[in-house]
C-alpha positions in Angstrom: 132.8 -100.5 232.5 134.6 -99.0 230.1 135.7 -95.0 230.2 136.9 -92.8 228.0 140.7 -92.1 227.5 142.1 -88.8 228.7 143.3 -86.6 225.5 146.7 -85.0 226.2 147.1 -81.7 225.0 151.4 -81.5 224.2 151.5 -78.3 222.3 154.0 -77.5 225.4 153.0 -74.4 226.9 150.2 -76.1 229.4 148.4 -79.1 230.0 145.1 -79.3 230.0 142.4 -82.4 230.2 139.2 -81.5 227.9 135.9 -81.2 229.0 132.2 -81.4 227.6 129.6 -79.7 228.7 126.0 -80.6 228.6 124.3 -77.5 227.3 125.1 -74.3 226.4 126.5 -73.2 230.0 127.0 -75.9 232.7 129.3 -79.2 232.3 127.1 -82.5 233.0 130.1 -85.1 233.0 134.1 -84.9 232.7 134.3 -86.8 229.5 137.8 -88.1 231.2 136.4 -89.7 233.8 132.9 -90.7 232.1 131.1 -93.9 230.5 130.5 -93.8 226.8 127.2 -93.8 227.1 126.8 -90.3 229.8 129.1 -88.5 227.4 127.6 -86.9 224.1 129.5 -86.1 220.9 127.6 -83.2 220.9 128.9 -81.8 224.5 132.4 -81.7 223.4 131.8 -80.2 219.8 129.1 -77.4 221.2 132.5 -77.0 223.7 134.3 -76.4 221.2 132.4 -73.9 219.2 131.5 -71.7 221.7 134.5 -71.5 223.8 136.5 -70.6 220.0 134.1 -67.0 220.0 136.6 -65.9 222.7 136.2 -64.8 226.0 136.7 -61.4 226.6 140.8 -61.9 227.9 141.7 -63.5 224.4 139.0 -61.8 222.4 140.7 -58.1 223.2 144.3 -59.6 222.9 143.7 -61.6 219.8 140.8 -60.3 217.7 141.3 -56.8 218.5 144.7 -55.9 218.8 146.3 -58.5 216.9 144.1 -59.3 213.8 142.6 -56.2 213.6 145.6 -54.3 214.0 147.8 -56.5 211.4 144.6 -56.2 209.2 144.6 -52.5 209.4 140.9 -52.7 210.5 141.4 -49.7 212.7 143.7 -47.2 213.7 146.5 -48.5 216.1 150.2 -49.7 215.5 150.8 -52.4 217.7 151.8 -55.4 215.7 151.2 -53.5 212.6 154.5 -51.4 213.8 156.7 -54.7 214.8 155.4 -55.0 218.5 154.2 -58.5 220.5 153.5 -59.0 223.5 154.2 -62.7 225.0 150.8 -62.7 227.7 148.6 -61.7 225.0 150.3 -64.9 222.2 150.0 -66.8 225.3 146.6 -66.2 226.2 145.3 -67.5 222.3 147.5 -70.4 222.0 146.6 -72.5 225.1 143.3 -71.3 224.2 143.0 -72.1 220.5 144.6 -75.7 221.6 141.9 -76.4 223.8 139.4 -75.7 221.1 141.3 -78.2 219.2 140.7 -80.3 221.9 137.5 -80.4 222.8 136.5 -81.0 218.6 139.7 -83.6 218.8 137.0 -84.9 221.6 134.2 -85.1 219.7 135.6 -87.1 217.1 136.7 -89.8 219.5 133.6 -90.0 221.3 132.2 -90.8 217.9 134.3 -93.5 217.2 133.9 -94.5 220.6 130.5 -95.1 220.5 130.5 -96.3 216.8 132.6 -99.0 217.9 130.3 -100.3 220.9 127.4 -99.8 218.2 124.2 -97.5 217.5 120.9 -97.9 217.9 117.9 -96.1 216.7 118.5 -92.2 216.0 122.0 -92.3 216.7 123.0 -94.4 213.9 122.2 -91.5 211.6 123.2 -88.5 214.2 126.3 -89.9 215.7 128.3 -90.4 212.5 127.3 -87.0 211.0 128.8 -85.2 213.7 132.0 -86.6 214.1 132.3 -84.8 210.5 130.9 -82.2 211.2 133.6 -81.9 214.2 136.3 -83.0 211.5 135.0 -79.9 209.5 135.0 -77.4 212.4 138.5 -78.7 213.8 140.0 -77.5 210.1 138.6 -74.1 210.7 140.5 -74.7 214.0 143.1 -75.1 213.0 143.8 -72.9 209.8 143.4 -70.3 212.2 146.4 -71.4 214.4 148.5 -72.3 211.3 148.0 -68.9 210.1 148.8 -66.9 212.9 151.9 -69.1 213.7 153.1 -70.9 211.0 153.3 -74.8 212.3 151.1 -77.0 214.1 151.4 -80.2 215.8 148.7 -82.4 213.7 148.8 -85.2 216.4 148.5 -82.8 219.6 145.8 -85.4 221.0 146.8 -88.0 220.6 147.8 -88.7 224.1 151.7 -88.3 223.3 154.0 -85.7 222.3 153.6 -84.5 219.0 155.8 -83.7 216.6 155.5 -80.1 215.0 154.3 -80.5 211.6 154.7 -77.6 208.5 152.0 -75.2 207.1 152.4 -77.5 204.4 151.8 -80.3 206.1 149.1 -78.6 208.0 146.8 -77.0 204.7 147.2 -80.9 203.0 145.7 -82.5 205.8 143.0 -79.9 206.4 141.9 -79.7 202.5 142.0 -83.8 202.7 139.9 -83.3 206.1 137.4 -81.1 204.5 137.1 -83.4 200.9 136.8 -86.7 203.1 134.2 -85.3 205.8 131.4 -83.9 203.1 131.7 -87.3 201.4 130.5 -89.0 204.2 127.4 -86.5 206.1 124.3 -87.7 205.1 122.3 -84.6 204.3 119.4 -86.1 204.5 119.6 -86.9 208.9 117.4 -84.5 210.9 118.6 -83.5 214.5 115.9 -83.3 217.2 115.6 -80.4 218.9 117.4 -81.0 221.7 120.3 -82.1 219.4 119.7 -78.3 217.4 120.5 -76.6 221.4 124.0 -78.0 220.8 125.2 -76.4 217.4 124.9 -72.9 218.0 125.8 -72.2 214.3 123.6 -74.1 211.7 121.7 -77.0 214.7 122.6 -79.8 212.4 121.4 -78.7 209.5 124.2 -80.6 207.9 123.5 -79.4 204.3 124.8 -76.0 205.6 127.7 -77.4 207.1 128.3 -79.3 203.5 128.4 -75.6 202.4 130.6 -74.4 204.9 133.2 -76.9 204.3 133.2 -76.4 200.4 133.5 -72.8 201.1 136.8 -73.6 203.9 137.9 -76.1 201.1 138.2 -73.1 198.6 139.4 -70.3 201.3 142.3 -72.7 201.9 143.1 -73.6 198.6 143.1 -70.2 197.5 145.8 -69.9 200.4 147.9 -72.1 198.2 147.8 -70.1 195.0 151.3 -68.1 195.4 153.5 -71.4 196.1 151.7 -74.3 195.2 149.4 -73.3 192.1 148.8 -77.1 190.8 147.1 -77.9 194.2 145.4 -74.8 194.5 143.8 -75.4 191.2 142.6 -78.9 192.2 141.6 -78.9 195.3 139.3 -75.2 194.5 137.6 -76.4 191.2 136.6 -80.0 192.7 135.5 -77.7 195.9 133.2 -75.0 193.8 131.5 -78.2 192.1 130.0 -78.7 194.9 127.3 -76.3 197.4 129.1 -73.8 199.4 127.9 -70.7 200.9 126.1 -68.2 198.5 123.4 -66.7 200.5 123.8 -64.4 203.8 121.5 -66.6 205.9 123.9 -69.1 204.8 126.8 -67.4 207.0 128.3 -68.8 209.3 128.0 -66.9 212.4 127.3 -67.0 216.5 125.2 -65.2 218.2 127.3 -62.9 220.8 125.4 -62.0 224.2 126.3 -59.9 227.0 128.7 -60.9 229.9 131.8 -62.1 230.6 131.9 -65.3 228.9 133.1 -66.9 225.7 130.1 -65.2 223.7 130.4 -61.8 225.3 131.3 -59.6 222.1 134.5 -60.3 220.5 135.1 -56.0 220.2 133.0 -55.1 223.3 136.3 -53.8 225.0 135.2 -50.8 225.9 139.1 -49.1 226.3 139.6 -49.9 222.6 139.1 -47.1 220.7 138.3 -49.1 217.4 138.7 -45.5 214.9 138.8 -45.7 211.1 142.5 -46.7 210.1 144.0 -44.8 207.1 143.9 -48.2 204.8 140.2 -48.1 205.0 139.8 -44.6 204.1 142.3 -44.6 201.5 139.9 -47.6 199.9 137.0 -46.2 200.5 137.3 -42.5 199.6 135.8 -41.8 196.3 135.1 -45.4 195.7 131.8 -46.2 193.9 130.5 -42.9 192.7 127.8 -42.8 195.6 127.2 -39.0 197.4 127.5 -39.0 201.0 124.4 -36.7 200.6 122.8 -39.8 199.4 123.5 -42.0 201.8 123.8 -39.2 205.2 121.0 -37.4 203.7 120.0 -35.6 206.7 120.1 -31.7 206.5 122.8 -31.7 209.5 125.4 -33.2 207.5 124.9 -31.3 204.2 127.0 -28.0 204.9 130.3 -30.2 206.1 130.2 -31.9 202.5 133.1 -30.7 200.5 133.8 -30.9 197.0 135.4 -34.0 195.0 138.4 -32.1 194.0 138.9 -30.9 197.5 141.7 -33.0 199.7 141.5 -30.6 202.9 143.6 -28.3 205.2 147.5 -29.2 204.9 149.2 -29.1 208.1 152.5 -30.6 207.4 154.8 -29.2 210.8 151.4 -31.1 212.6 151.7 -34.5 210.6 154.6 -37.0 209.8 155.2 -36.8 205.6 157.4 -39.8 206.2 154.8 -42.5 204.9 153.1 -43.4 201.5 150.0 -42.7 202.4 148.9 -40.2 199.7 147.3 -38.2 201.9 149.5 -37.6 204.5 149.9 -34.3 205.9 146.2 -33.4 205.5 143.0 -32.9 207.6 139.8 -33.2 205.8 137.5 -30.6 207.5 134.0 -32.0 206.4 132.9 -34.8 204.9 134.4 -36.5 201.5 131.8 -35.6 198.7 132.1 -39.4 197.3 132.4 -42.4 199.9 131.3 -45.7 199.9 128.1 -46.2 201.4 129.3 -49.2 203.9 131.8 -46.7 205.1 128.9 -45.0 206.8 127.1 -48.0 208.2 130.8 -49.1 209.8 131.9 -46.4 211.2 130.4 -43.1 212.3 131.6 -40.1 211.8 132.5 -37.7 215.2 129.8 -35.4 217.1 127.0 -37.7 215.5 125.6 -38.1 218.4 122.2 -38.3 217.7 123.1 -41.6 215.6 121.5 -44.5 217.4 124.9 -45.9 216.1 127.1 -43.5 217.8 129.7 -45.6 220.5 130.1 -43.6 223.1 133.3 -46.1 224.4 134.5 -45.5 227.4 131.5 -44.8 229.1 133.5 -43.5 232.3 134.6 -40.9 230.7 133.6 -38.1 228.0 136.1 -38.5 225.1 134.1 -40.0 222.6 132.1 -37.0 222.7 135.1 -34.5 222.9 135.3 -33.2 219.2 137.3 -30.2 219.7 141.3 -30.5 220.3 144.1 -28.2 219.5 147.0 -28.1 217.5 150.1 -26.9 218.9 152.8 -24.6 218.7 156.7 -25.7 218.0 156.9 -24.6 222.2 154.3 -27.1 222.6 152.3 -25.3 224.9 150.8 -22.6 223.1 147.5 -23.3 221.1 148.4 -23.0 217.2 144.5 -23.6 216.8 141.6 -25.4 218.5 140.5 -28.1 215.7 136.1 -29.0 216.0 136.3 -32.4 214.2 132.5 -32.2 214.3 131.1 -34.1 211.1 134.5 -34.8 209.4 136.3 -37.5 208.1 140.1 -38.5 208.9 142.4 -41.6 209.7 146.2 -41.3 210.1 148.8 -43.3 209.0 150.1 -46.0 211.8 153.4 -45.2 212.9 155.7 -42.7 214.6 154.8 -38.7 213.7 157.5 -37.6 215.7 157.2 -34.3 217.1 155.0 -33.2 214.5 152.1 -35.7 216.3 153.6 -33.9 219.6 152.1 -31.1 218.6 148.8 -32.7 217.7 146.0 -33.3 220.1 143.7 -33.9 217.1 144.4 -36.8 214.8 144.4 -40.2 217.1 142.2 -38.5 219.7 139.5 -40.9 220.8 136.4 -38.3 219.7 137.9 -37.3 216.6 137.9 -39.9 214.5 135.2 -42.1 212.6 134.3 -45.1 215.3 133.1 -48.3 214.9 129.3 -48.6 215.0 127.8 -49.1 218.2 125.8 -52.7 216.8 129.2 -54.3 216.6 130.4 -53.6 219.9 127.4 -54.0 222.5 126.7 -57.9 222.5 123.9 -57.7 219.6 125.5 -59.0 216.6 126.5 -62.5 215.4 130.3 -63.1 215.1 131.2 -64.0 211.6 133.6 -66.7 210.8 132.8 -67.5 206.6 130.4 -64.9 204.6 128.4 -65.6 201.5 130.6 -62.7 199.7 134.2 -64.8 200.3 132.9 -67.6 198.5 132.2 -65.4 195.2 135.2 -63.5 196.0 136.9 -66.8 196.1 135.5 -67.8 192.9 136.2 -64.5 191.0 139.7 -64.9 191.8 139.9 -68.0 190.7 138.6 -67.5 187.3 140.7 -64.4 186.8 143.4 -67.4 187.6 141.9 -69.6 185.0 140.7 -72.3 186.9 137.1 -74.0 186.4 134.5 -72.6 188.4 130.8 -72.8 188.0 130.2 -68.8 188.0 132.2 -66.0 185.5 134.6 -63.6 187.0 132.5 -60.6 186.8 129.1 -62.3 188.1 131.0 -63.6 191.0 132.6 -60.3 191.9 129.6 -58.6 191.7 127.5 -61.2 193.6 130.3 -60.8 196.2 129.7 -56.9 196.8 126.3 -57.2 196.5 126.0 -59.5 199.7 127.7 -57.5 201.7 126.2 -54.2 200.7 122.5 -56.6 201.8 124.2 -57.2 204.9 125.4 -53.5 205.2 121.7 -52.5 204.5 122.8 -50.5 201.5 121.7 -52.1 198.7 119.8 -49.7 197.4 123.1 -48.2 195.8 124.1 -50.9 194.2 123.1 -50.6 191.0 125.0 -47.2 190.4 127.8 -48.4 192.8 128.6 -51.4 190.4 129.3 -49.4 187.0 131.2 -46.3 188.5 134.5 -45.5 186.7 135.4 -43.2 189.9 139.0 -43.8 191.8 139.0 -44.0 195.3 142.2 -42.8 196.8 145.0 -45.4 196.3 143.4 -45.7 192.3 141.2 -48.1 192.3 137.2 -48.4 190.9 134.7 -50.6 191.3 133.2 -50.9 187.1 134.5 -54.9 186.2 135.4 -53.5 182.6 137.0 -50.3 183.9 140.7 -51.5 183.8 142.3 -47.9 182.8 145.1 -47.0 185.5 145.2 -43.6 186.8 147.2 -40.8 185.2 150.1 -41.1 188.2 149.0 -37.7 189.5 145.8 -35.0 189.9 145.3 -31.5 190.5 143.3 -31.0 194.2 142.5 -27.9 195.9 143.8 -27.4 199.0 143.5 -25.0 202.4 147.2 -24.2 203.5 146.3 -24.7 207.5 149.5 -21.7 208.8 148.3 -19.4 206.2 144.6 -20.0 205.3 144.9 -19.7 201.5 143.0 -21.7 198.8 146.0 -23.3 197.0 146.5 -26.0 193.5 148.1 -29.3 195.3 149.7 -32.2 193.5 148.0 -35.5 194.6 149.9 -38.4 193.7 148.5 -42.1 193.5 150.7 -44.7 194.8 153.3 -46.1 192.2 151.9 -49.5 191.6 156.0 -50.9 191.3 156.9 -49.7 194.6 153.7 -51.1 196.4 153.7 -55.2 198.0 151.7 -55.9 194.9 154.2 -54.6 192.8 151.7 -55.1 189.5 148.8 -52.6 189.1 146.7 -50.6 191.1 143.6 -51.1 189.2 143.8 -54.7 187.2 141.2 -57.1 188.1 142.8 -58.8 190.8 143.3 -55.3 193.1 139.2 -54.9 192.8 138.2 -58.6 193.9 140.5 -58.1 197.1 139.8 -54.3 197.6 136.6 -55.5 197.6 136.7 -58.5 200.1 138.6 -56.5 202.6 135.9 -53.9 202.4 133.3 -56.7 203.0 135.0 -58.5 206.0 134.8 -55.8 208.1 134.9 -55.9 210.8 134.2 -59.6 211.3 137.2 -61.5 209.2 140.5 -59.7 209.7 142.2 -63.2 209.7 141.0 -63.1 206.4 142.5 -59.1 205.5 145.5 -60.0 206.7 146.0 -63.7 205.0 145.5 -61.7 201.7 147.8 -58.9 202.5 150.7 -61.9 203.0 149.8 -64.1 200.5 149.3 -60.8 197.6 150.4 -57.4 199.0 146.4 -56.0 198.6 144.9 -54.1 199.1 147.0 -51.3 199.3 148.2 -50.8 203.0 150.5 -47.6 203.4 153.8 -48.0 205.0 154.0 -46.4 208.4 155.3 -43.4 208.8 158.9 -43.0 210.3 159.4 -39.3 211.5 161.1 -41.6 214.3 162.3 -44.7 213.7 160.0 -47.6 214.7 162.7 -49.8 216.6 160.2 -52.6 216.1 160.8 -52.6 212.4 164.3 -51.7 211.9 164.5 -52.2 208.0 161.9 -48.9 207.6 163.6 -45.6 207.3 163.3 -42.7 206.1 165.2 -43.3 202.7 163.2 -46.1 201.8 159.6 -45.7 203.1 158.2 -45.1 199.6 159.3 -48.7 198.2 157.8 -51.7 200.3 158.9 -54.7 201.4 157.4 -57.3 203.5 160.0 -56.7 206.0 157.6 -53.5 207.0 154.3 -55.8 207.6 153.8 -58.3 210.5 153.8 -61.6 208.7 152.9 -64.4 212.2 152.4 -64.5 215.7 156.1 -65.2 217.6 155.9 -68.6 219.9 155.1 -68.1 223.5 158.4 -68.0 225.6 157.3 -70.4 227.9 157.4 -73.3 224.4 161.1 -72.4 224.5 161.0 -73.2 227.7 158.4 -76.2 228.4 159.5 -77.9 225.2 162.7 -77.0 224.2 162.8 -79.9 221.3 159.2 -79.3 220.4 160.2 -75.5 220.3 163.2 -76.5 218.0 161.1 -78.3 215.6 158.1 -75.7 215.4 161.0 -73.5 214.3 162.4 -75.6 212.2 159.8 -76.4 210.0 158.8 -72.9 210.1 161.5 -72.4 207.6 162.8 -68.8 209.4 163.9 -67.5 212.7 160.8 -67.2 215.4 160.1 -63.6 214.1 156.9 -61.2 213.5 158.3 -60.8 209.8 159.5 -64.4 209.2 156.5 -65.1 206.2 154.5 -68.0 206.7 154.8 -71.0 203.7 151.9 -69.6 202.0 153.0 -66.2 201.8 154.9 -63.7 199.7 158.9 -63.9 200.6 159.7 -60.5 199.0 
C-alpha cells in the first residue's frame, strides 16, 4: 500500500512534519503516515488557510505590532522606531512555513492521486484544487518574501533548500499565478461537503480565478520601481482577465471567538490600537465632508471647531523635533472637515454611548479615563488637567523627551481616537485582497501608461467608492469625490484637482501657557524633502493616499509594501527630542529631510537560522543583497 512521503520543512529554524485535518477543527489522518485514498487535497489546503488567519500568539506579534506598526495603522513606535524583537520574528516564520507546507501538501496530494487516477467527481474536483492551492501558496508566500526579503522556493521538497532572491521569488509566483488560472475549470461545482473546506470562496473557482488576477497585478505592481518591462507585462495580461471588482468578491475569513487560528487577528485586548498621526494627517480635511454630517448627533456639535482652527499649542508639552506639521498642538474638539471613514474606524474618546466604543482592557478603566494632566517642568505639579472628551489627536511616533514627561495626555489609552469595537471582538471577516486594490492597482497603472481595461480616473474612483460601501458611508460620496479641499499633508481627493498647495497657511491658534487667540503659520510638508521626493498632490500621491485609507485596518502588509516601494503616502519622521538608538542616522539636524534609513524596510532573520543553518543563513543573506538589518530595503523597494 502505498503512503504518502513525509514533506520536510528546511527553512532552518524548526522541523516540522505537516498535517491535514478533516474539517474545520479536528485532524482525521496524519497525511505522513496515511494511504492516498484516506487523505484529502482538501484537508491540507483548508489547513492551510485557516491556520495563515493567525492564532492569537503570532496574530498580536505579527499583524499588530509589526505590520500595523511599520504601516503606521496606529499609534506605537516599535519597529516603526528601529526596534525587533527575535521571539515575536520567530513566532511568524516557523508559522508562515508551515502554512507553506500544508498548501505545499495539497498540491502533492493532488498529483498523488492524479497519478493513481480519478474517478467520477474527482476528475473535475481534484485537479482544480491543486490550483487553487498553487494560487493560495503565492499569497503565502509574497507575504514571507515581503517581510524578509528571500525565500527558499524548494523548502518541501524533502531536502535542504537553497535560499532563493525576491527576485527569484516574485517570477516564480507571477508564473505560479499565470499557469494555475489557465488550467481551473470554472465551470466544476464542489459539493457541499467539499464548500465546508474552503472557508473563503467554497470552490467557487471563478472567484478564485479573480483572486489570482487580482495577486497577479498586486505583485506586478510590486515590480514597477526596479523592473518596469515585467511589471508592465505581467499586469496588462493580468487586468485582461476577471479579478476582483465587487466587495462580496473579497477575499476574506470569517474570525470567531477563542483561542484559535480564527480568533480575531486585533482582539488583543492590551493593545491599545489609537489613531496614529499618519492617519490623521491624511485624513484631516480630506474630502470636504462636515463631521456634523457624518457625527450628526446634538452631543458632538459644540466640540466642532472651525476649518481654520489647528488647536491649543503646547510646545514645552510636545517634541517639535519631527515633520509632522502639526506637531506641538492639541486639537480640543473635533476637526470641522474629516473624512467620513475616519469616524467609522476609529471613535473618538468619551463616546461611550457608541455601540462602537472599545472599551479595551476590560480589567481596567482607562479606555474610559478622558481626563489627564499636563505637567509642570518639576514634574509633579499639575500645569492643567486636559478632558479629551470628544476631541481628536494622534502624536507623532517617536521619542518627546521630557516634554512627553510632562504629558499624561497624548498616548494615554482613553485619550485618543480607538479602533472600532467590530474589528476587534471576533465579528468581522479578516481581509486579505479588497475589491478597491484591484482599481487602485489599475489606476496606477494607467497613470504609468500601461494597457488596462478601465481609465485612470474611473478606476480611482471605483476604488474609493468600495471602500466607502464597505465603510457604510456611501452616502457622501458624491460630494466627497469632487472636493478641491487639502487634508493636512496637501493632498485632495477631486481626479482633475492637481494644483499644489501654496507651501504655507494662516491658522488660528490657542497659545496653551497663556490662553490667547493667536495667527499661526501652518506649513505643508516640502514635497523634495519627503520619501516621495515629487509632489504632494500629483495623481500618483491620491491613488495611494487613497488605498492606505481603504486598507484599514485589514491590509497593512499592503500600507507598508507601498511606503517601500514609493515613499506614500506621507508618513512623518519620528520625532527625536531624544535620540532613537534604534535608528541612529535620525537626528535632530536632519529630521526634516527623509531618508529610508528612518523607515523599517524587513523583518531581521530569527537568531536561531544563524544558528540551525549557518550556510542556509549565509545564503538568505546573501541574496538579500544587504546586511540582515530592519533598514536593509528589500529588491522591490526604494534604495534612497
Amino acid at each position: 500500500m502505498k503512503t504518502i512521503k513525509k514533506v520536510t520543512y528546511a527553512f532552518g529554524v524548526v522541523s516540522l512534519l505537516c498535517a491535514a485535518c478533516s474539517d474545520f477543527d479536528e485532524v482525521n489522518t496524519d497525511p505522513t503516515s496515511a494511504t492516498i485514498d484516506q487523505s484529502r487535497v482538501e484537508y491540507a489546503l483548508n489547513k492551510s488557510i485557516t491556520d495563515a488567519q493567525q492564532n492569537p500568539d503570532v496574530a498580536e506579534r505579527s499583524f499588530v505590532l509589526n505590520w500595523k506598526t511599520a504601516a503606521r495603522q496606529h499609534l506605537a513606535t516599535g519597529i516603526a522606531g528601529g526596534t525587533y524583537n527575535n521571539d515575536w520574528i520567530t513566532a511568524y516564520y516557523n508559522q508562515s512555513a508551515s502554512w507553506q507546507q500544508s498548501a505545499a501538501l495539497a498540491i502533492q496530494l493532488a498529483d498523488e492521486k492524479t497519478k493513481k487516477g480519478l474517478v467520477g467527481h474527482d476528475m473535475e474536483m481534484i485537479p482544480n484544487m491543486k490550483e487553487v492551492a498553487r494560487i493560495w501558496r503565492a499569497y503565502l508566500m509574497s507575504e514571507f518574501v515581503d517581510n524578509f526579503g528571500s525565500l527558499p522556493k524548494e523548502a518541501f521538497q524533502g531536502e535542504n533548500p537553497q535560499f532563493n532572491s525576491a527576485k527569484d521569488i516574485y517570477y516564480f509566483m507571477l508564473d505560479e499565478l499565470k499557469d494555475a488560472v489557465k488550467k481551473i475549470n470554472p465551470t466544476v461545482k464542489p459539493n457541499d461537503t467539499e464548500k465546508n473546506y474552503d472557508r473563503a470562496y467554497k470552490f467557487d473557482f471563478e472567484k478564485w480565478i479573480r483572486f489570482a488576477n487580482s495577486m497577479r497585478m498586486r505583485l506586478a505592481m510590486r515590480l514597477s520601481e526596479v523592473d518596469g518591462v515585467k511589471a508592465k507585462s505581467e499586469f496588462e495580461e493580468a487586468a485582461k482577465g476577471n479579478y476582483i471588482a465587487t466587495n462580496t468578491d473579497n477575499f476574506a475569513v470569517a474570525e470567531r471567538s477563542g483561542w484559535d487560528a480564527l480568533t480575531g487577528v486585533m482582539t488583543r485586548e492590551w493593545n491599545a490600537q489609537l489613531l496614529s498621526a499618519t492617519l490623521r494627517n491624511l485624513m484631516l480635511g480630506l474630502g470636504g465632508v462636515k463631521t456634523l454630517e457624518v457625527l450628526s448627533d446634538e452631543k458632538y456639535q459644540t466640540n466642532i471647531k472651525p476649518a481654520d482652527y489647528i488647536g491649543v499649542r503646547y510646545d514645552k508639552h510636545y517634541s517639535l523635533y519631527t515633520n509632522d506639521p502639526c506637531a506641538g498642538f492639541w486639537l480640543d474638539g473635533l476637526p470641522q472637515i474629516n473624512d467620513p471613514r475616519a469616524y467609522a474606524l476609529f471613535v473618538v474618546p468619551g463616546d461611550f454611548d457608541n455601540k462602537e466604543f472599545c472599551a479595551y482592557p476590560s480589567w481596567d478603566n482607562t479606555a474610559k479615563t478622558v481626563k489627564r494632566d499636563l505637567l509642570k517642568e518639576d514634574k509633579t505639579t499639575v500645569l492643567e488637567t486636559i478632558d479629551a472628551t470628544f476631541t481628536w489627536n494622534a502624536p507623532a511616533i517617536g521619542s518627546h523627551g521630557d516634554a512627553g514627561a510632562l504629558n499624561k495626555v497624548y498616548t494615554f489609552n482613553g485619550t485618543n481616537p480607538r479602533l472600532a469595537l467590530k474589528y476587534r471582538n471576533n465579528t468581522s471577516s479578516r481581509i486579505f485582497f479588497g475589491a478597491w486594490e484591484s482599481f487602485f492597482l489599475i489606476a496606477e497603472a494607467s497613470v504609468r501608461g500601461w494597457s488596462v481595461p478601465v481609465g485612470a480616473k474611473e478606476a480611482y474612483e471605483k476604488g474609493i467608492t468600495a471602500s466607502f460601501e464597505y465603510n457604510g458611508v456611501s452616502s457622501f460620496i458624491a460630494s466627497y469625490l469632487s472636493s478641491e479641499e487639502y487634508n493636512n499633508v496637501g493632498t485632495s481627493v477631486s481626479w482633475e484637482h492637481t494644483e499644489e498647495p501654496a507651501p504655507t497657511k494662516t491658522m488660528k491658534m490657542k497659545d496653551g501657557y497663556t490662553k490667547e487667540t493667536k495667527d499661526f503659520t501652518y506649513k505643508y510638508p516640502v514635497a523634495s524633502q519627503t520619501l516621495y521626493g515629487k509632489a504632494l498632490n500629483d495623481k500618483l500621491t491620491k491613488i495611494i493616499t487613497q488605498k492606505f485609507i481603504a486598507n484599514m485596518p485589514w491590509l497593512p502588509m499592503e500600507s507598508w509594501s507601498d511606503y517601500r516601494r514609493l515613499g506614500l503616502p506621507f508618513f512623518e519622521t519620528p520625532a527625536v527630542e531624544q535620540p532613537l538608538v534604534n535608528i541612529p542616522t535620525l537626528n535632530k539636524d536632519n529630521y526634516m529631510t527623509q531618508t529610508i534609513k528612518f523607515f523599517p524596510q524587513r523583518l531581521k532573520f530569527p537568531a536561531d537560522l544563524a544558528n540551525s543553518s549557518p550556510e542556509g543563513y549565509k545564503q538568505a543573506v546573501e541574496v538579500l543583497g544587504g546586511p540582515d538589518d530592519v533598514f536593509t530595503p528589500l529588491w522591490w523597494a526604494k534604495k534612497k
